[in-house]
LOVEXVEX-536695 format. One record per residue: x, y, z of N, C-alpha, C in turn; residue number from 0; residue in three letters. Coordinates in nm, 3 decimals. Example, Ala and Ser with C-alpha at 12.3 -4.5 7.8 and 13.67 -1.06 7.14 Angstrom:
<pts>
((1.319, -0.569, 0.780), (1.230, -0.450, 0.780), (1.320, -0.330, 0.780), 0, "ALA")
((1.285, -0.225, 0.708), (1.367, -0.106, 0.714), (1.290, 0.003, 0.787), 1, "SER")
</pts>
This chain:
<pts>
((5.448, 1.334, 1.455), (5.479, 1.353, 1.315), (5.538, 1.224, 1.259), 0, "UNK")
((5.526, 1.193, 1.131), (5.560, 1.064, 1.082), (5.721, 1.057, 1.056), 1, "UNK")
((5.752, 0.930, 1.124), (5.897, 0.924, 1.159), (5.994, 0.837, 0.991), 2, "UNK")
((6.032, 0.878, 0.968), (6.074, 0.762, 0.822), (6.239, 0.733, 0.837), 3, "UNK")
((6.241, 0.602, 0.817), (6.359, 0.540, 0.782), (6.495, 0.625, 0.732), 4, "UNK")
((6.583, 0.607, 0.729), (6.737, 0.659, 0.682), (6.731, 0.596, 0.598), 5, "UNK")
((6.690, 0.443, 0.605), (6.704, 0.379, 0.461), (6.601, 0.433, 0.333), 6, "UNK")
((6.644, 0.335, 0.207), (6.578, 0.404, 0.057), (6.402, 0.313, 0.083), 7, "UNK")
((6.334, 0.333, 0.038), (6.198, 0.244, 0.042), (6.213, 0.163, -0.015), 8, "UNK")
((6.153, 0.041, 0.034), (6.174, -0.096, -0.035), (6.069, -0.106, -0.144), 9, "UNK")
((6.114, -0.119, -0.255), (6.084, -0.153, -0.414), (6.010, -0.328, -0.363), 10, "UNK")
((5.887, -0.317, -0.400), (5.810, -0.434, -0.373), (5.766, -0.449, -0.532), 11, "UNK")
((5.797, -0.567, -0.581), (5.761, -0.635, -0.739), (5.579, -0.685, -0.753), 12, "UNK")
((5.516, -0.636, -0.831), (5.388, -0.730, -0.835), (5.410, -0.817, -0.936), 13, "UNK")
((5.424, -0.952, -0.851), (5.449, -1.120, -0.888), (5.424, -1.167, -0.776), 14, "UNK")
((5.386, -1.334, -0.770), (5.400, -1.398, -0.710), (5.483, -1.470, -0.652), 15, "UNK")
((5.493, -1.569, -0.556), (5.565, -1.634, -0.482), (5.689, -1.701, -0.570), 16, "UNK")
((5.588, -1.775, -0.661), (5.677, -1.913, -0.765), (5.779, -1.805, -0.875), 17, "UNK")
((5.766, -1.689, -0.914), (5.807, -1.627, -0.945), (5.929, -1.585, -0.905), 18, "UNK")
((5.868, -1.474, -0.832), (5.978, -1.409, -0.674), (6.120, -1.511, -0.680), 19, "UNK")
((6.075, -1.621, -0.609), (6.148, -1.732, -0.603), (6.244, -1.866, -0.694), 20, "UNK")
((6.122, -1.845, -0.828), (6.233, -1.942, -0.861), (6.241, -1.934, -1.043), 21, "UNK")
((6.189, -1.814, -1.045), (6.184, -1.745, -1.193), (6.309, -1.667, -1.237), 22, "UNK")
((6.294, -1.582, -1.146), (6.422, -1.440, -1.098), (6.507, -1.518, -1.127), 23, "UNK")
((6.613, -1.395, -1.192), (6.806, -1.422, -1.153), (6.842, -1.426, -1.034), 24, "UNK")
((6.897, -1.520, -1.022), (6.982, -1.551, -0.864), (7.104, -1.515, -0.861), 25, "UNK")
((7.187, -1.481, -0.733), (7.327, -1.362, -0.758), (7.379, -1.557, -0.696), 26, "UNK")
((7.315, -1.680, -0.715), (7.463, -1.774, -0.639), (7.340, -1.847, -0.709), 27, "UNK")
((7.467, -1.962, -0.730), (7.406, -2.116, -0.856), (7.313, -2.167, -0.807), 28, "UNK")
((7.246, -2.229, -0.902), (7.104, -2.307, -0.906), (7.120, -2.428, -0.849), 29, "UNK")
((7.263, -2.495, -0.860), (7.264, -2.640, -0.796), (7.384, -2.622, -0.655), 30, "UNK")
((7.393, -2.502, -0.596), (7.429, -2.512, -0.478), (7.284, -2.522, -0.335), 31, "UNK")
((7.305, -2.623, -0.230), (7.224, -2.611, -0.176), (7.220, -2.529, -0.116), 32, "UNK")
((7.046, -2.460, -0.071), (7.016, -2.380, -0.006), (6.967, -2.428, 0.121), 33, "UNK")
((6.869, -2.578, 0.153), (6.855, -2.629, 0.288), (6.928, -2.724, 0.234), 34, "UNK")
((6.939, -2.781, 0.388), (7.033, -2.901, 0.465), (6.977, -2.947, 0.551), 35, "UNK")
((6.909, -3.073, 0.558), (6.849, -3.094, 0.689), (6.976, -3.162, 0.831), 36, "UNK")
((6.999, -3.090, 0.898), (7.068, -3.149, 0.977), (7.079, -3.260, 1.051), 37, "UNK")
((7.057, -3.344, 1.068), (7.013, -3.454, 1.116), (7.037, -3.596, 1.011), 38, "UNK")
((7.002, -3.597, 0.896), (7.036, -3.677, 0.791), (7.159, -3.627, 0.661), 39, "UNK")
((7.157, -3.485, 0.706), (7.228, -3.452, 0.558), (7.160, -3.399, 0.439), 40, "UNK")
((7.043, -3.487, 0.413), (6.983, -3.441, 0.299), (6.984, -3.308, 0.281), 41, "UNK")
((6.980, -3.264, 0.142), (6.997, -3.093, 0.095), (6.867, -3.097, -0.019), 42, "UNK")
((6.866, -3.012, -0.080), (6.801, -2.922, -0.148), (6.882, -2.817, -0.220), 43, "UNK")
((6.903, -2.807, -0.354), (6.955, -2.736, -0.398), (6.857, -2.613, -0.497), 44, "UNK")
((6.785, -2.505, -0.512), (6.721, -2.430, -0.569), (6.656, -2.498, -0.671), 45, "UNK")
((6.745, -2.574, -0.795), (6.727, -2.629, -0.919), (6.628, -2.773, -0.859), 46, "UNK")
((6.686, -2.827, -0.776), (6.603, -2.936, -0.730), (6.438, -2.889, -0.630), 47, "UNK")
((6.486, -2.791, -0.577), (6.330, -2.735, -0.524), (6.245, -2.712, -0.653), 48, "UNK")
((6.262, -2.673, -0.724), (6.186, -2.614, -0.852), (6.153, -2.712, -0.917), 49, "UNK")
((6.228, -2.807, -0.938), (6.211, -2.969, -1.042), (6.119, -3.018, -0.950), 50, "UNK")
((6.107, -3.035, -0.803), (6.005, -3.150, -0.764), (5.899, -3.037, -0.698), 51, "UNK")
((5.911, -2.926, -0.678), (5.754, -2.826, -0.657), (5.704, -2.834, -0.813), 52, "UNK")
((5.756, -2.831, -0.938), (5.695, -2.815, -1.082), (5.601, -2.970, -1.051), 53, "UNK")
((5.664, -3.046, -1.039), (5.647, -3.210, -1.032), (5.498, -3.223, -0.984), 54, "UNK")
((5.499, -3.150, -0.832), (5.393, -3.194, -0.764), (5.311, -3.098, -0.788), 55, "UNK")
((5.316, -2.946, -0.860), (5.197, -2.886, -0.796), (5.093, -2.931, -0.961), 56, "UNK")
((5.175, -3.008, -1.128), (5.109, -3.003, -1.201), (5.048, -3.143, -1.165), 57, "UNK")
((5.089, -3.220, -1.070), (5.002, -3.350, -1.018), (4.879, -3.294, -0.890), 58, "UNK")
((4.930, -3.197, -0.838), (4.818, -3.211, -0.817), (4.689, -3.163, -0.875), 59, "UNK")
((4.698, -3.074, -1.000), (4.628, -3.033, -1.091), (4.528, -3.180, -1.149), 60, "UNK")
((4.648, -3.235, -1.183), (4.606, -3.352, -1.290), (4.526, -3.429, -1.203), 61, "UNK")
((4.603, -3.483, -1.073), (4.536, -3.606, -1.023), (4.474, -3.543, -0.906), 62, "UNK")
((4.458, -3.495, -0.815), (4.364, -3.399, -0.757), (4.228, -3.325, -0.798), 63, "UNK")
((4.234, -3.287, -0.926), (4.174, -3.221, -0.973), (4.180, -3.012, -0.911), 64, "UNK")
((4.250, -2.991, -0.896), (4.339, -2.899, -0.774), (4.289, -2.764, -0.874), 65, "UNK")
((4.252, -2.672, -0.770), (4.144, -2.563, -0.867), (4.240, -2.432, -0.767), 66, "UNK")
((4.248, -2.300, -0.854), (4.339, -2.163, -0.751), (4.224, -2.169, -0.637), 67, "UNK")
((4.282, -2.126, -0.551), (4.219, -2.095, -0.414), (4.217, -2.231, -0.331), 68, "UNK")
((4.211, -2.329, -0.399), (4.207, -2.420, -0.297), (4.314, -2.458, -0.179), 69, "UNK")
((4.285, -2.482, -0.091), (4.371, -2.478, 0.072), (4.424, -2.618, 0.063), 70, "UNK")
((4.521, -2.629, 0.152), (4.592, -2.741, 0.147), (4.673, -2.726, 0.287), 71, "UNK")
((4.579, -2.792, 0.393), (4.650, -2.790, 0.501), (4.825, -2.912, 0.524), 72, "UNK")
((4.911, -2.880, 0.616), (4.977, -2.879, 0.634), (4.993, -2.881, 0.760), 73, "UNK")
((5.060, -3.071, 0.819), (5.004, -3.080, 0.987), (5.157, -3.145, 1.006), 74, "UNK")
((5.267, -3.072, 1.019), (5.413, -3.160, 1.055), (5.511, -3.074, 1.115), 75, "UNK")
((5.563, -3.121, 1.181), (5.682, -3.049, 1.274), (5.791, -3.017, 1.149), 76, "UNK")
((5.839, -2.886, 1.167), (5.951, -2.907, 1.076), (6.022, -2.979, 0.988), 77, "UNK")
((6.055, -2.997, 0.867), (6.053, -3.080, 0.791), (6.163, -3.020, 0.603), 78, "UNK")
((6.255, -3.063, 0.551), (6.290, -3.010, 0.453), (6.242, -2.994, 0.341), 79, "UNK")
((6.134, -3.057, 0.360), (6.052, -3.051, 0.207), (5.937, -2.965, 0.245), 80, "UNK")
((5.901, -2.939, 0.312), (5.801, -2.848, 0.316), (5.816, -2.693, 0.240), 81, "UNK")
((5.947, -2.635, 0.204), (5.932, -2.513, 0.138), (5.940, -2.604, -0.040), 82, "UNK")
((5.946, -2.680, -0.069), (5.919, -2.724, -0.181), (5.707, -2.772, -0.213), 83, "UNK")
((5.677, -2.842, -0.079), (5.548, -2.860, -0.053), (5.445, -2.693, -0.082), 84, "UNK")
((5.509, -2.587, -0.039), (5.456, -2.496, -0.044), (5.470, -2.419, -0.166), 85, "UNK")
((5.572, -2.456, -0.251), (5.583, -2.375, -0.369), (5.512, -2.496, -0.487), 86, "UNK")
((5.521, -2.554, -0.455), (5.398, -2.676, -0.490), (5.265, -2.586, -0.544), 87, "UNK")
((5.180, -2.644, -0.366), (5.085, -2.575, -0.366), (5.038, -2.433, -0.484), 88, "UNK")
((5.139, -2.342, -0.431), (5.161, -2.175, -0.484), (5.121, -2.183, -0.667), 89, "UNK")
((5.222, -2.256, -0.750), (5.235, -2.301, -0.834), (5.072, -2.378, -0.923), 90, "UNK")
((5.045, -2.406, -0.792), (4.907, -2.488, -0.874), (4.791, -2.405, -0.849), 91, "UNK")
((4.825, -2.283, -0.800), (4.723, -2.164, -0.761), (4.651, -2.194, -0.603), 92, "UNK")
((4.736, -2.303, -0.542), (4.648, -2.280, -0.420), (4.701, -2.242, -0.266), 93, "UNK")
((4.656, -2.217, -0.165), (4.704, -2.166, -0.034), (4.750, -2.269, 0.045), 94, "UNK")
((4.863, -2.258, 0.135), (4.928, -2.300, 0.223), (4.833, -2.330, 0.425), 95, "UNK")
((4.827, -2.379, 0.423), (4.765, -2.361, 0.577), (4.837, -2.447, 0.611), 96, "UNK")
((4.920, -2.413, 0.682), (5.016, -2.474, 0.848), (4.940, -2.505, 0.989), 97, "UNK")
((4.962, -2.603, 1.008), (4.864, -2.599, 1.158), (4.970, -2.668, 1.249), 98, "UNK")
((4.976, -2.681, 1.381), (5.050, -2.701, 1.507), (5.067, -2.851, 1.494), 99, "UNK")
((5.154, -2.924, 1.475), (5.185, -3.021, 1.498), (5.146, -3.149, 1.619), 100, "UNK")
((5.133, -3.011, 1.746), (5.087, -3.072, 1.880), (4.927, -3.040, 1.853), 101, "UNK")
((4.864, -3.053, 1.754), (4.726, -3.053, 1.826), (4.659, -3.141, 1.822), 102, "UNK")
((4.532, -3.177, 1.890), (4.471, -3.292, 1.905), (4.381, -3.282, 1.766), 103, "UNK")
((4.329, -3.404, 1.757), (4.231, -3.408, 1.617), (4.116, -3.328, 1.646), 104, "UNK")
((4.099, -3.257, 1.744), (3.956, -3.173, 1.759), (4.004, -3.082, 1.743), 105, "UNK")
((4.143, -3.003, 1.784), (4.191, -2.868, 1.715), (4.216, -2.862, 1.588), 106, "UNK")
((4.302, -2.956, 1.551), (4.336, -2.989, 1.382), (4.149, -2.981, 1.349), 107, "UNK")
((4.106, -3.058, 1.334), (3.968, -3.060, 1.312), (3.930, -2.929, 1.275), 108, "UNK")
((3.895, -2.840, 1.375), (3.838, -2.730, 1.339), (3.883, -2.609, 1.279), 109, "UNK")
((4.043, -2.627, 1.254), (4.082, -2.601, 1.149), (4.074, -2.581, 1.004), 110, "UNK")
((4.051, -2.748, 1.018), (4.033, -2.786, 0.887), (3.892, -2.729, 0.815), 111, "UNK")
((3.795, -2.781, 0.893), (3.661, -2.668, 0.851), (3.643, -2.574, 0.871), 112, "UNK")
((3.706, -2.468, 0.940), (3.743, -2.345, 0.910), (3.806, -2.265, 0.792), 113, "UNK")
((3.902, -2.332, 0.739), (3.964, -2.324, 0.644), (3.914, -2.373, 0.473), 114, "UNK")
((3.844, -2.444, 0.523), (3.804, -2.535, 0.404), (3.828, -2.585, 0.327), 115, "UNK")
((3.972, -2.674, 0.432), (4.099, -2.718, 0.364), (4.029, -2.872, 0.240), 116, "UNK")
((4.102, -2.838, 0.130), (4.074, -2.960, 0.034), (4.160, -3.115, 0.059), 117, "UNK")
((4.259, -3.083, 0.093), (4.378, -3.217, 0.129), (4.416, -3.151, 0.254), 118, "UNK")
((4.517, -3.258, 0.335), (4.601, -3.225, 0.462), (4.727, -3.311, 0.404), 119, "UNK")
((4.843, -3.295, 0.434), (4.972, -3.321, 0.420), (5.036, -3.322, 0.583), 120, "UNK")
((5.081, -3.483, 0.602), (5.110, -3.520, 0.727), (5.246, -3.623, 0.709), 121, "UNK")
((5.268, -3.625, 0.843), (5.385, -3.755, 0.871), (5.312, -3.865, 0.954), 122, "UNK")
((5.366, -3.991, 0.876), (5.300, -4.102, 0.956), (5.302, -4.115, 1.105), 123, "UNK")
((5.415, -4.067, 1.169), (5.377, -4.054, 1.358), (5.244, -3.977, 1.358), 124, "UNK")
((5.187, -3.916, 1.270), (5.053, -3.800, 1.300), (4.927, -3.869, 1.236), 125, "UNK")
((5.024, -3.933, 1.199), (4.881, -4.050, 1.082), (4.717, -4.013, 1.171), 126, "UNK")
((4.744, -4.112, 1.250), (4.617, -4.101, 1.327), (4.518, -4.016, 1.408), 127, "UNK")
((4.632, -3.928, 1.436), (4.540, -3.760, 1.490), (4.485, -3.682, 1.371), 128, "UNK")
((4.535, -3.733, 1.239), (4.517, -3.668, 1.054), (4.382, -3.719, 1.011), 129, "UNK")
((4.380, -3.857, 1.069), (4.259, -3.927, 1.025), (4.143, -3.879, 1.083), 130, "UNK")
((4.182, -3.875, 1.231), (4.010, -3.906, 1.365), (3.996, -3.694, 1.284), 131, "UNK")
((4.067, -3.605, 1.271), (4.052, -3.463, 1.267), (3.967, -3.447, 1.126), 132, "UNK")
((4.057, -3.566, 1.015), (3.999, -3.562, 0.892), (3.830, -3.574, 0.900), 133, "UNK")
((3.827, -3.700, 0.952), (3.657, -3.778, 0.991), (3.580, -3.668, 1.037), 134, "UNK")
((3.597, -3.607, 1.152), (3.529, -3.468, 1.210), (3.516, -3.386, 1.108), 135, "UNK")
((3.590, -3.341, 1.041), (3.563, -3.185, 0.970), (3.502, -3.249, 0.817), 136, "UNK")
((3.506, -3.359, 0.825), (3.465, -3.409, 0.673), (3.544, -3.451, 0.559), 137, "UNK")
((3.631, -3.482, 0.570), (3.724, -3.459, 0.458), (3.749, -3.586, 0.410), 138, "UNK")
((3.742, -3.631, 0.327), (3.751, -3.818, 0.300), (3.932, -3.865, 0.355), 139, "UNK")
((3.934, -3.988, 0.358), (4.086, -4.022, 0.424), (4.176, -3.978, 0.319), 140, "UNK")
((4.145, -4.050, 0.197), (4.177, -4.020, 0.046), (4.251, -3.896, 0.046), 141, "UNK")
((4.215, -3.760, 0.075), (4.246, -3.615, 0.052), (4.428, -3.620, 0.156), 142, "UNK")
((4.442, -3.723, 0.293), (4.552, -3.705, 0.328), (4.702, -3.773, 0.246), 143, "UNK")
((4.763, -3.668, 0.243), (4.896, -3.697, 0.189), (5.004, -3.733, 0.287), 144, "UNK")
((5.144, -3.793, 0.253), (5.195, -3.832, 0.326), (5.332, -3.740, 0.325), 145, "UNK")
((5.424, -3.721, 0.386), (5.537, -3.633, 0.373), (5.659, -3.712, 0.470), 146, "UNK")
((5.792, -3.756, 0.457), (5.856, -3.755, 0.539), (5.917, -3.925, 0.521), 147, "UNK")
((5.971, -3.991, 0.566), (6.027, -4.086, 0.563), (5.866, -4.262, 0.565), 148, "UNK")
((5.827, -4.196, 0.632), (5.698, -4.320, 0.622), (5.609, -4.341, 0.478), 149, "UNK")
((5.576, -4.432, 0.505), (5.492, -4.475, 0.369), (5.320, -4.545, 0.470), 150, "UNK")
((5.236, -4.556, 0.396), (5.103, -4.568, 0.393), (5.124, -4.738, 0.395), 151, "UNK")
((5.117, -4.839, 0.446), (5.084, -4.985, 0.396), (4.950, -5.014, 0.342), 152, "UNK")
((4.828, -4.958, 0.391), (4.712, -4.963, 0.347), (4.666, -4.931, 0.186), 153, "UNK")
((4.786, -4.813, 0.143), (4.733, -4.791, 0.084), (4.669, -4.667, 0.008), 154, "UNK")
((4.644, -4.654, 0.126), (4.487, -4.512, 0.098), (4.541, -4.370, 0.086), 155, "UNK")
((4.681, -4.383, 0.138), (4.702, -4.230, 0.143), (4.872, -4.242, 0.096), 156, "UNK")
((4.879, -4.152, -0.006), (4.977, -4.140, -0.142), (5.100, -4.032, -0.055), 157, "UNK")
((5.241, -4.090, -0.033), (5.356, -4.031, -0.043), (5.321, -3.875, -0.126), 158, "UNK")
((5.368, -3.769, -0.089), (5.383, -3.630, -0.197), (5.452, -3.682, -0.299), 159, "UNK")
((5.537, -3.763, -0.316), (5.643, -3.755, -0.438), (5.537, -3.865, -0.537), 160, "UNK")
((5.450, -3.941, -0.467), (5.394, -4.029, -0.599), (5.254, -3.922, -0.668), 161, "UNK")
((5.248, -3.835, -0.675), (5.144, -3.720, -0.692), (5.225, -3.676, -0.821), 162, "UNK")
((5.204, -3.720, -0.902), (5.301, -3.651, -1.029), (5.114, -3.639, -1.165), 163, "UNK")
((5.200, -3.545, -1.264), (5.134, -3.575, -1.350), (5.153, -3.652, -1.507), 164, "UNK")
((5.235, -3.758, -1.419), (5.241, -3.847, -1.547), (5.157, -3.928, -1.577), 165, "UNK")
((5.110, -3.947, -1.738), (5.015, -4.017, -1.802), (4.949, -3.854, -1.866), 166, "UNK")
((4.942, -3.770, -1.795), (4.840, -3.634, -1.870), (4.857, -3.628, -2.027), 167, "UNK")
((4.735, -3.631, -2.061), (4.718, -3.563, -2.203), (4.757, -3.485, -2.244), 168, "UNK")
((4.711, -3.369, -2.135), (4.770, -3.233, -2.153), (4.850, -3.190, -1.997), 169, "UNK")
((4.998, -3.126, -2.048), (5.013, -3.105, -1.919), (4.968, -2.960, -1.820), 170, "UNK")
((4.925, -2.954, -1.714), (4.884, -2.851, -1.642), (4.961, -2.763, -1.639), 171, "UNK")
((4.859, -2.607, -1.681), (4.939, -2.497, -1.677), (4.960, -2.425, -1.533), 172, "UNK")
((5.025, -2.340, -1.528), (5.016, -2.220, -1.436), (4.904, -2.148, -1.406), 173, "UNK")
((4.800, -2.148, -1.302), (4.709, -2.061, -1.310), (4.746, -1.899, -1.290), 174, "UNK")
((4.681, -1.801, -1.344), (4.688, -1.679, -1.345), (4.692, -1.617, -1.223), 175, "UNK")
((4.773, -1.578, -1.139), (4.797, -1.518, -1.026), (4.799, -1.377, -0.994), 176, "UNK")
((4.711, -1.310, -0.911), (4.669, -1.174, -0.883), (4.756, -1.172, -0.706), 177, "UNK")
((4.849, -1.082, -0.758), (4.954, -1.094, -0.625), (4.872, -1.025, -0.496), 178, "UNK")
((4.823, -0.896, -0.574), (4.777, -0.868, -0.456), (4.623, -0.918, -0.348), 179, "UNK")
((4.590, -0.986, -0.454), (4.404, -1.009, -0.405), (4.380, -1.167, -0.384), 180, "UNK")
((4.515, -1.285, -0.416), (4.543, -1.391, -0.406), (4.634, -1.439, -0.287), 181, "UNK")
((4.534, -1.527, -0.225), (4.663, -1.569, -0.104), (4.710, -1.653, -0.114), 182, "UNK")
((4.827, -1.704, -0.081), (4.978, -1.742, -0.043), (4.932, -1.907, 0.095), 183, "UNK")
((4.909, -1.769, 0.189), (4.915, -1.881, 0.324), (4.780, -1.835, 0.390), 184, "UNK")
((4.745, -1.951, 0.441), (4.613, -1.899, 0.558), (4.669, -1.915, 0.639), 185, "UNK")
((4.739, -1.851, 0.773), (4.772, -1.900, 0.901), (4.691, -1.872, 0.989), 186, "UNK")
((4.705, -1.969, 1.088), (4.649, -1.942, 1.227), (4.671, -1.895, 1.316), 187, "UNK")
((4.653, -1.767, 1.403), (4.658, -1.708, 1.513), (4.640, -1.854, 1.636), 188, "UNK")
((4.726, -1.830, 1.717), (4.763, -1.910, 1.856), (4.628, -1.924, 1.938), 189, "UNK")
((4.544, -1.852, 1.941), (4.367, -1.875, 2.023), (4.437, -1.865, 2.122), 190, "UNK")
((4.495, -1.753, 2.188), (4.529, -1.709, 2.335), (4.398, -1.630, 2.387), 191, "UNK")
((4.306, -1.576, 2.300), (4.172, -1.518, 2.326), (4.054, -1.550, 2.301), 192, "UNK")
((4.020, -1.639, 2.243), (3.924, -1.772, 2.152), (3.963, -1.877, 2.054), 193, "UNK")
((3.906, -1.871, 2.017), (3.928, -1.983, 1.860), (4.077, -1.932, 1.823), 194, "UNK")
((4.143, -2.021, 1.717), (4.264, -1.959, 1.647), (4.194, -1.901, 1.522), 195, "UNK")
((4.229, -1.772, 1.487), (4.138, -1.726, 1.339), (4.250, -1.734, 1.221), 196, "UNK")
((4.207, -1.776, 1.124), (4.296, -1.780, 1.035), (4.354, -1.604, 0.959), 197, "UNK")
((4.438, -1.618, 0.953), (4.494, -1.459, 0.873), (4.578, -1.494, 0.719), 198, "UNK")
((4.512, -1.400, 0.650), (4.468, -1.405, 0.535), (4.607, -1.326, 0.422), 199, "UNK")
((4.734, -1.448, 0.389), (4.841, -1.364, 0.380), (4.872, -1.352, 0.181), 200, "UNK")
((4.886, -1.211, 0.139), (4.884, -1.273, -0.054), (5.016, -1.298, -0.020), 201, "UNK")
((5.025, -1.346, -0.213), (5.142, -1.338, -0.263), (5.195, -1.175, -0.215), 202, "UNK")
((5.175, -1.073, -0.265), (5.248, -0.945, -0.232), (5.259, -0.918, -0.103), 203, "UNK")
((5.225, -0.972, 0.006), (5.246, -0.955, 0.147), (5.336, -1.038, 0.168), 204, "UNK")
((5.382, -1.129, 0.111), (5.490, -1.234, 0.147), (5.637, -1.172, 0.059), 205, "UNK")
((5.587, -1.151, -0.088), (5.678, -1.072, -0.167), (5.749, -0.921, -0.055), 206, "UNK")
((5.679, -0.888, -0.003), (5.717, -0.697, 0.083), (5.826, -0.750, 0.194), 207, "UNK")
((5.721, -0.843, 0.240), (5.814, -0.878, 0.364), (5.973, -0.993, 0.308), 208, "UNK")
((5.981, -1.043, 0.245), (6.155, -1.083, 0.174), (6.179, -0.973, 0.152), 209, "UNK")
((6.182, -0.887, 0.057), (6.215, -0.737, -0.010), (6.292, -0.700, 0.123), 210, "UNK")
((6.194, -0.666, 0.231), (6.254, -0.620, 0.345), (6.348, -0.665, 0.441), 211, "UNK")
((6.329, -0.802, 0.403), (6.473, -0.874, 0.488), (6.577, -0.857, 0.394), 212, "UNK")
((6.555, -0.850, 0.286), (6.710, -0.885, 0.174), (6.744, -0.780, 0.171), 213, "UNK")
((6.664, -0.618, 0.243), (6.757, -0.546, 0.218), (6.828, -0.497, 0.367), 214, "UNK")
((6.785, -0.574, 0.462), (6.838, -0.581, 0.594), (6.996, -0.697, 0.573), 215, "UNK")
((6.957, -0.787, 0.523), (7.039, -0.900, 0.495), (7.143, -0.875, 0.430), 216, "UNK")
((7.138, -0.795, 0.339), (7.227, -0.767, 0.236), (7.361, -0.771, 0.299), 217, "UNK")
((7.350, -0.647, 0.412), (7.463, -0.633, 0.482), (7.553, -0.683, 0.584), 218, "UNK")
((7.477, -0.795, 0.589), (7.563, -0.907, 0.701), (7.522, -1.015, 0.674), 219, "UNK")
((7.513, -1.060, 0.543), (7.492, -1.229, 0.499), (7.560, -1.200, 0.394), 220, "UNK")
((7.642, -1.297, 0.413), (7.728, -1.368, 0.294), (7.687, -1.487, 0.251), 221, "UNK")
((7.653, -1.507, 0.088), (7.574, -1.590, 0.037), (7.675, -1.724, 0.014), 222, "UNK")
((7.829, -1.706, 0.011), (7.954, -1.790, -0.008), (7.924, -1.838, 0.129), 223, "UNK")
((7.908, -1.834, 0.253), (7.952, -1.951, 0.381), (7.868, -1.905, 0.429), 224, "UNK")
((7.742, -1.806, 0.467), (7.697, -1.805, 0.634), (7.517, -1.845, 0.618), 225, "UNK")
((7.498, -1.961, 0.707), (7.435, -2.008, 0.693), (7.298, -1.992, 0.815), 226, "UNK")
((7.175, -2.023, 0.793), (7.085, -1.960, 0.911), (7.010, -2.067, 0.964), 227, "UNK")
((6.993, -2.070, 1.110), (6.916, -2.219, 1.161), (6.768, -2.210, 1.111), 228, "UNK")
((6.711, -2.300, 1.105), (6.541, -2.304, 1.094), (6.480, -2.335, 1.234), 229, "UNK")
((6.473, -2.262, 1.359), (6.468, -2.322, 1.448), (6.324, -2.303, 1.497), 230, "UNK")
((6.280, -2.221, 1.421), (6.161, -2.136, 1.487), (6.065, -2.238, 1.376), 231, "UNK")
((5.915, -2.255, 1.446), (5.809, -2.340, 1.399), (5.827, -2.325, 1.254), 232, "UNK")
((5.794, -2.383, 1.152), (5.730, -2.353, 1.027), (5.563, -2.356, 1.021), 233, "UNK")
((5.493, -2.403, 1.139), (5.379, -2.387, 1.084), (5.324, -2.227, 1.171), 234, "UNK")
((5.415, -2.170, 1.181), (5.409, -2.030, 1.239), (5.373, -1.926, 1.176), 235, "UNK")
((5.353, -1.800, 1.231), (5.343, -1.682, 1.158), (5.446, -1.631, 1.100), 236, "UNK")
((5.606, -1.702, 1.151), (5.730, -1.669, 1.122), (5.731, -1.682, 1.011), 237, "UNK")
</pts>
């Protein structure tokens, strides 16, 4: 017989991610940080996630030419800008794909044409497994972005933060977002049984599952001091 919760049912909103996140009233300030990268210090404060995801996702509209649905892989070990990289993306109507950091350019590779990723977003230690994976699946060098403390000398491949849409005529809107029938993230299953298959996550599947932690959270997070590690992959199912 069907077993149900003690708790109330979780109230799931139809909206999207950029919404959810950085539209809503917040119960703690806009310019307190929310990450910290440990290691350098650098933070992130809500108001500043929102100023440079607005930044990049109407550049990549403008200078991309960046259309909803389009994929945008994502090849880096943990990193603080990446939940700004992703509300980016979200923002300009397109999907997130995370891929393993450790993989060789023939796994990255077949990823990438699996996915039918439009750009990849990397760190210069990966430069070169980004390129030989790019070349395989087709993707011009051009489409890789850079993320993280390195810069490009060549040239060819543009820092995230120089992706703006300044100079536009007109500036890029918001595309129209269908929470439930629009995805969010493509992730990849681990290929412990074949290939890794990508799984297919919306906005409202990402929206259910917060709902459901914040109302687990509620009761033993304090938003004044207690703070949570990022320890687990980001290019995960986590």
């Amino acid at each position: 017989m069907p077993i149900k919760s003690p708790q109330a049912p979780v109230d799931v909103p139809l909206i999207d991610l950029w919404t959810y996140y950085l539209e809503q009233p917040k119960n703690y300030p806009a310019d307190k940080p929310i990450f910290v990268d440990c290691d350098t210090g650098r933070s992130h404060s809500l108001a500043q996630i929102k100023h440079l995801a607005l930044t990049l996702g109407q550049g990549l509209i403008h200078r991309l030419q960046w259309r909803k649905g389009d994929v945008m892989a994502l090849f880096t070990p943990n990193n603080i800008d990446v939940p700004v990289l992703n509300f980016a993306i979200q923002w300009a109507g397109g999907i997130s794909c995370p891929a393993n950091p450790t993989y060789s350019a023939e796994e990255l590779a077949q990823q990438l044409a699996d996915s039918g990723a439009r750009a990849l977003l990397t760190q210069k230690p990966l430069l070169e497994t980004a390129r030989k994976a790019a070349a395989l699946a087709g993707l011009p060098a051009e489409s890789i972005l850079l993320l993280g403390d390195g810069r490009d000398e060549t040239g060819v491949h543009r820092h995230w933060t120089e992706v703006t849409a300044e100079g536009a005529g007109v500036v890029p809107q918001k595309p129209a977002i269908d929470p439930k029938k629009d995805l969010a993230y493509l992730v990849y299953s681990s290929g412990t049984t074949g290939m890794p298959k990508g799984v297919m996550l919306s906005h409202y599947n990402i929206v259910a599952q917060a709902r459901q932690g914040e109302q687990a959270d509620i009761r033993i997070v304090s938003w004044d001091y207690d703070a949570q590690l990022g320890v687990l992959p980001f290019f995960h199912i986590y």
